[in-house]
C-alpha positions as MATLAB code, in Angstrom:
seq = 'XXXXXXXXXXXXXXXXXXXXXXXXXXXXXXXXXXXXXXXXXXXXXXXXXXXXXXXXXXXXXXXXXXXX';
ca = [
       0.000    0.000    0.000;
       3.062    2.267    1.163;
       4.221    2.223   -2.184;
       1.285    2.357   -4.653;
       0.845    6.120   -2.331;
       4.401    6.676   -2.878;
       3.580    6.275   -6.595;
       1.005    8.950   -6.180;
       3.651   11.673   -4.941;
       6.075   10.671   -7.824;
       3.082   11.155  -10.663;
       2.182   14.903   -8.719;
       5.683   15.833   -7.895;
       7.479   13.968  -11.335;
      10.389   12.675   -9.288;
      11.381    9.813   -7.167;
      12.890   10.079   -3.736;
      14.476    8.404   -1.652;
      11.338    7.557    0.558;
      10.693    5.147   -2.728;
      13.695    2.766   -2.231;
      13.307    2.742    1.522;
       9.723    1.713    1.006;
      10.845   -1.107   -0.902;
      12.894   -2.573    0.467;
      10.912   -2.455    3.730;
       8.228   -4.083    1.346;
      10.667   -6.595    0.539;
      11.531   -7.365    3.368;
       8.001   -8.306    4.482;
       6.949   -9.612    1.386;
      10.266  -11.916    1.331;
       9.604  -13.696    5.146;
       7.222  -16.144    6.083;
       5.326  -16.364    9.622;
       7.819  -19.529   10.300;
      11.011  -17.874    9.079;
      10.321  -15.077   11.201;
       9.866  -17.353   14.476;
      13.154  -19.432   13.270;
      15.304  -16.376   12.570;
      13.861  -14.842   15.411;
      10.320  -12.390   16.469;
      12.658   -9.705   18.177;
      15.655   -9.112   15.756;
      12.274   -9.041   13.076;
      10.691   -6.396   14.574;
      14.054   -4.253   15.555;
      15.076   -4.433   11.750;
      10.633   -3.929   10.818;
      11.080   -0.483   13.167;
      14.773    0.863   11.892;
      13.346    0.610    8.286;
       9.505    1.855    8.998;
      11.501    4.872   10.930;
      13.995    5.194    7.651;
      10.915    5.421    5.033;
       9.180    7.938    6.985;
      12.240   10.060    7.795;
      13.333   10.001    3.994;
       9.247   10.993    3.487;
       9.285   13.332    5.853;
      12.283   15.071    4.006;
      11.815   14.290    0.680;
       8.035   16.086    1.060;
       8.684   18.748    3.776;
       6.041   16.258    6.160;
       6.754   17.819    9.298;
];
C-alpha cells in the first residue's frame, strides 16, 4: 500500500525520492519472510530491523516532502 501512495507523490511531484527505495525494500523485506522464518530467525531481531526501516521510510518521506 506504502508504495502504490508513494507512486502517487512521484506522478504529482514527477520525481522519485528516496522515501521510494526505503519503502521497498521495507516491502521486501516483508513480502520476502514467512510467519515460520520469522519465528526461526527470530520475532525480536524481526521487529528491531521492521522499526529501523519503517523509521527510515518515513524520515526520507518526511524530508523528501517537507512532512513535518
Amino acid at each position: 500500500m506504502i508504495e502504490e501512495t508513494l507512486a502517487g507523490l512521484t506522478k504529482m511531484y514527477g520525481v522519485k525520492q528516496e522515501c521510494h527505495e526505503a519503502a521497498a525494500r521495507l516491502s521486501a523485506m516483508v513480502a520476502g519472510n514467512t510467519m515460520d522464518k520469522i519465528f526461526a530467525d527470530g520475532l525480536h531481531d524481526f521487529l528491531t530491523e521492521f522499526l529501523a526501516r519503517n523509521y527510515r521510510v518515513t524520515e526520507t518521506l518526511s524530508d523528501s516532502y517537507n512532512f513535518y
